[in-house]
PASETI-84355 format. One line per 3 residues: for each residue x, y, z of N, C-alpha, C, O, CB. Coordinates in pm, whole numbers, padded with zeros to 5 digits. Glycine has a CB too. Layout:
BEGIN
X Y Z X Y Z X Y Z X Y Z X Y Z; ...
REM end
This chain:
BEGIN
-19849 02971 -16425 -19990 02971 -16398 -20028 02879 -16283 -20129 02907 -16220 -20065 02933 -16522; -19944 02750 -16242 -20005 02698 -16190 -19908 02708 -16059 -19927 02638 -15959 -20049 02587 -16257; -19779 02822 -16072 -19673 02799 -15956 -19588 02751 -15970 -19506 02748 -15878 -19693 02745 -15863
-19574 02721 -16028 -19428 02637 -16084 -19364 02691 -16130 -19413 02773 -16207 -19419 02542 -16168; -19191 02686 -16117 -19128 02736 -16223 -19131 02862 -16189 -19060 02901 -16281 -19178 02707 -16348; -19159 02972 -16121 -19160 03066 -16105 -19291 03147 -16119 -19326 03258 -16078 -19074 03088 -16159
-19322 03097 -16157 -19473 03161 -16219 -19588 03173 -16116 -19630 03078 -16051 -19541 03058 -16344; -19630 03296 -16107 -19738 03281 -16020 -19822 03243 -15999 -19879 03258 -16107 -19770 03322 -15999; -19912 03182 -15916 -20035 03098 -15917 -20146 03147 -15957 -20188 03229 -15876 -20064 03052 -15807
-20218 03132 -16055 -20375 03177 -16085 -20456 03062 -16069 -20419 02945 -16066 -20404 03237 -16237; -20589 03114 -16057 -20685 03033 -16027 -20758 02981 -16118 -20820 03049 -16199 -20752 03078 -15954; -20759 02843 -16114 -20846 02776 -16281 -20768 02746 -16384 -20807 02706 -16494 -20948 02883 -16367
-20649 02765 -16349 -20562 02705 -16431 -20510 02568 -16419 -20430 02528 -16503 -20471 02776 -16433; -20543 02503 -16334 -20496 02414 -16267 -20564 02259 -16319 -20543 02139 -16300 -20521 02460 -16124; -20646 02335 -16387 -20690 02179 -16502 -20720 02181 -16620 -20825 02240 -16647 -20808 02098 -16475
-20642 02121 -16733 -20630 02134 -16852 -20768 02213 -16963 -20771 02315 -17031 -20595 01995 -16876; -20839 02134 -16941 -21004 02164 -16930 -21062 02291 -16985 -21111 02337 -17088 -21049 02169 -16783; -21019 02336 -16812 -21110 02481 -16796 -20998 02584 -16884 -21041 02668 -16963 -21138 02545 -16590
-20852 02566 -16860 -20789 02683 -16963 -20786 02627 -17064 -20684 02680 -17108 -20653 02745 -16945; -20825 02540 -17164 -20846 02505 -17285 -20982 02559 -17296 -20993 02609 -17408 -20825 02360 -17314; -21110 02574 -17218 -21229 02636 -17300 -21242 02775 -17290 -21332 02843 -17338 -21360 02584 -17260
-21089 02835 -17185 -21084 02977 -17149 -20996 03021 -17270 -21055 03108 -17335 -21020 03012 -16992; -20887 02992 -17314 -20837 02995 -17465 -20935 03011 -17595 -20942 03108 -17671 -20769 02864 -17486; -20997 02907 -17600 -21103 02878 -17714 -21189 03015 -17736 -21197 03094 -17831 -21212 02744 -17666
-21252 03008 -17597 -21358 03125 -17571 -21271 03274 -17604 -21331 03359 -17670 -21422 03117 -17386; -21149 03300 -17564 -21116 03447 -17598 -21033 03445 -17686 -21021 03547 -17755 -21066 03531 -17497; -20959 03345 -17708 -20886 03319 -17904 -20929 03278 -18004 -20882 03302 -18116 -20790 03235 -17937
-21048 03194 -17973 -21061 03109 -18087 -21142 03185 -18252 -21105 03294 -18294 -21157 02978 -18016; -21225 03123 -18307 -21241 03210 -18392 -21405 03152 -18380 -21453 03043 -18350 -21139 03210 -18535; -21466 03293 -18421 -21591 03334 -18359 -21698 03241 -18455 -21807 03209 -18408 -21616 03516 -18365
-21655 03197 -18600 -21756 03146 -18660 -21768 02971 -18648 -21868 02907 -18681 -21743 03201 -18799; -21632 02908 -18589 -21650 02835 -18565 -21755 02677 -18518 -21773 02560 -18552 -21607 02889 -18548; -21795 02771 -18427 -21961 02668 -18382 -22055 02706 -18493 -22163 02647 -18487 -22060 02721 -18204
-22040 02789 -18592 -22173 02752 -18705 -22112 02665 -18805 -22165 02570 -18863 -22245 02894 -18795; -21946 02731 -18822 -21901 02617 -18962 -21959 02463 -18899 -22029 02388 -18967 -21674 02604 -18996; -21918 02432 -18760 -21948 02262 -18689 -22072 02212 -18706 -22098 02092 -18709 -21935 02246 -18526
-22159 02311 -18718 -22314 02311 -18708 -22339 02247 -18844 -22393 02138 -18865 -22392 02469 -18686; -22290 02338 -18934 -22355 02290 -19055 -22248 02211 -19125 -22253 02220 -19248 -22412 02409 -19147; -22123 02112 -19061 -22084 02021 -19085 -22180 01874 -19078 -22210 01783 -19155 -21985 02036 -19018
-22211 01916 -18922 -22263 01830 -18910 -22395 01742 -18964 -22404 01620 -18969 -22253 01854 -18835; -22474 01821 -18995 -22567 01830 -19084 -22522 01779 -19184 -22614 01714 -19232 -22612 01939 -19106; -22406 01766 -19266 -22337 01731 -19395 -22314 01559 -19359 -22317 01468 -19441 -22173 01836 -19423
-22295 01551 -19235 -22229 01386 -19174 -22325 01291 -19213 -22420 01262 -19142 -22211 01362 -18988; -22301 01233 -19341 -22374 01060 -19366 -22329 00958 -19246 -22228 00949 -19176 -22305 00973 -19534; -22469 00877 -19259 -22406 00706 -19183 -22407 00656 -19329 -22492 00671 -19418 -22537 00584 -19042
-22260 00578 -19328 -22194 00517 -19399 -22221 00366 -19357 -22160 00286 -19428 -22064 00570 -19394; -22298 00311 -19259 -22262 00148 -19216 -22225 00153 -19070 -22288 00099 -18980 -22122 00073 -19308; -22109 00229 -19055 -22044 00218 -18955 -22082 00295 -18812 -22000 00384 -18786 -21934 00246 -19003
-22180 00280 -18721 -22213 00384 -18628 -22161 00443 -18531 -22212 00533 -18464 -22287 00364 -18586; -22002 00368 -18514 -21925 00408 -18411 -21867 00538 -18469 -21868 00643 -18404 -21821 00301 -18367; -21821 00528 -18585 -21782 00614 -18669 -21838 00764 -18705 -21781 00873 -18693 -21786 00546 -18760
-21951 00737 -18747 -22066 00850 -18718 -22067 00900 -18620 -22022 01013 -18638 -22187 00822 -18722; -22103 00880 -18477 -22116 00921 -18368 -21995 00983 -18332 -21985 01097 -18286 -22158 00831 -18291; -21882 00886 -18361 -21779 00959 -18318 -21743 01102 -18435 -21666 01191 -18400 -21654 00843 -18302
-21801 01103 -18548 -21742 01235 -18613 -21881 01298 -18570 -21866 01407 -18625 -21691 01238 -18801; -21971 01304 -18526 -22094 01380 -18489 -22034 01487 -18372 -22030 01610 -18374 -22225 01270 -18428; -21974 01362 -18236 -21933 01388 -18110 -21802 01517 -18133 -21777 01612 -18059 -21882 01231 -18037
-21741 01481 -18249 -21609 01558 -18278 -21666 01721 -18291 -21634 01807 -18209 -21526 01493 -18439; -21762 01749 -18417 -21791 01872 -18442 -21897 01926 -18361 -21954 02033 -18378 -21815 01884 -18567; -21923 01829 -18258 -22025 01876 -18128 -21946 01979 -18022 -21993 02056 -17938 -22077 01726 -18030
-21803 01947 -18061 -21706 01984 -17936 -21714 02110 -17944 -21671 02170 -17845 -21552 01938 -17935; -21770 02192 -18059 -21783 02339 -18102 -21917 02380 -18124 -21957 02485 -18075 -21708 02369 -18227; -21982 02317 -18184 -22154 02328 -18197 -22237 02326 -18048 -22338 02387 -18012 -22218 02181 -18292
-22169 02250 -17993 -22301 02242 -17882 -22427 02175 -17843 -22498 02167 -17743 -22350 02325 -17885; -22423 02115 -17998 -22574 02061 -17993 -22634 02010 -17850 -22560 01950 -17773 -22583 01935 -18092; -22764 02033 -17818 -22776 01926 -17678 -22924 01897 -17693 -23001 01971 -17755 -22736 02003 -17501
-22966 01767 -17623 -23094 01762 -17591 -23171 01726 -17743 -23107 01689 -17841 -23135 01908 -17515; -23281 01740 -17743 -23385 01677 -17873 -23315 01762 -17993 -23344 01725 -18107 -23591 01723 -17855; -23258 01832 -17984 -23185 01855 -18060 -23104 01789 -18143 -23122 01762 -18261 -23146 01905 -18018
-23011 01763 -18071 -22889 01689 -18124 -22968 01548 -18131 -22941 01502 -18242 -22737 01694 -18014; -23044 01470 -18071 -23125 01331 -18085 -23165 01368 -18222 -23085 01331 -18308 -23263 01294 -17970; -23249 01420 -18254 -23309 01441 -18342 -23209 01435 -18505 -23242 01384 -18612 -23375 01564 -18293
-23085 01504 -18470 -23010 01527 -18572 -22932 01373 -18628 -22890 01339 -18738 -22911 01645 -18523; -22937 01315 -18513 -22882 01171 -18499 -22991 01052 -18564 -22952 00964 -18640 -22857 01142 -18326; -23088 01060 -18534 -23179 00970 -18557 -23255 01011 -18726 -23339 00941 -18782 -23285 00976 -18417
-23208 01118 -18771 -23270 01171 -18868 -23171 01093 -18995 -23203 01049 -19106 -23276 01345 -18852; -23061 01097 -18936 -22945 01027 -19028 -22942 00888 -19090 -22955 00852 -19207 -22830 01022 -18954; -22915 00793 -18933 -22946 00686 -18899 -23044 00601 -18981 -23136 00670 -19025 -22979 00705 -18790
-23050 00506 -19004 -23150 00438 -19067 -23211 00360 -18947 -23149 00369 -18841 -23097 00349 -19189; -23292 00305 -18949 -23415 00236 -18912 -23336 00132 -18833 -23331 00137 -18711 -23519 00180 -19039; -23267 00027 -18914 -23195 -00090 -18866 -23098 -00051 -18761 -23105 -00104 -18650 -23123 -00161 -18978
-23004 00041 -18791 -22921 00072 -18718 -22963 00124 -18569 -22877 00127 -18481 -22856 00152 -18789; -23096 00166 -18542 -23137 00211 -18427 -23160 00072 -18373 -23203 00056 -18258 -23255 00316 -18429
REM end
């Protein structure tokens, strides 16, 4: 893919990235971004906010959330202090 090795050169292959969301997009499995969706929604703050964010950020990688959206989903969790 990228020329090497024999292989012919295609275009866009050439950074991990873009053929990892070109995989996803035509292999992956289609219900995916709703199971993430309504994981996320399931995600307590426990104390820890690095933690949270980072399992928020994780099932975002498929959901999508963006914008007042995803704020909203964050701050709804969150307690008061922690903001």
């Amino acid at each position: 893919m990228t020329g090497e090795i024999g292989y012919t050169r295609q275009q866009g292959y050439e950074l991990w990235h873009v053929f990892a969301e070109q995989a996803l997009r035509r292999f992956g499995l289609t219900h995916e971004a709703e199971k993430s969706l309504r994981q996320m929604g399931s995600v307590k703050y426990r104390g820890d906010v690095a933690k949270f964010l980072m399992e928020m950020e994780n099932l975002n990688i498929h959901a999508r959330v963006t914008g007042i959206a995803r704020r909203k989903m964050i701050e709804d969790e969150l307690h008061v202090e922690a903001l």
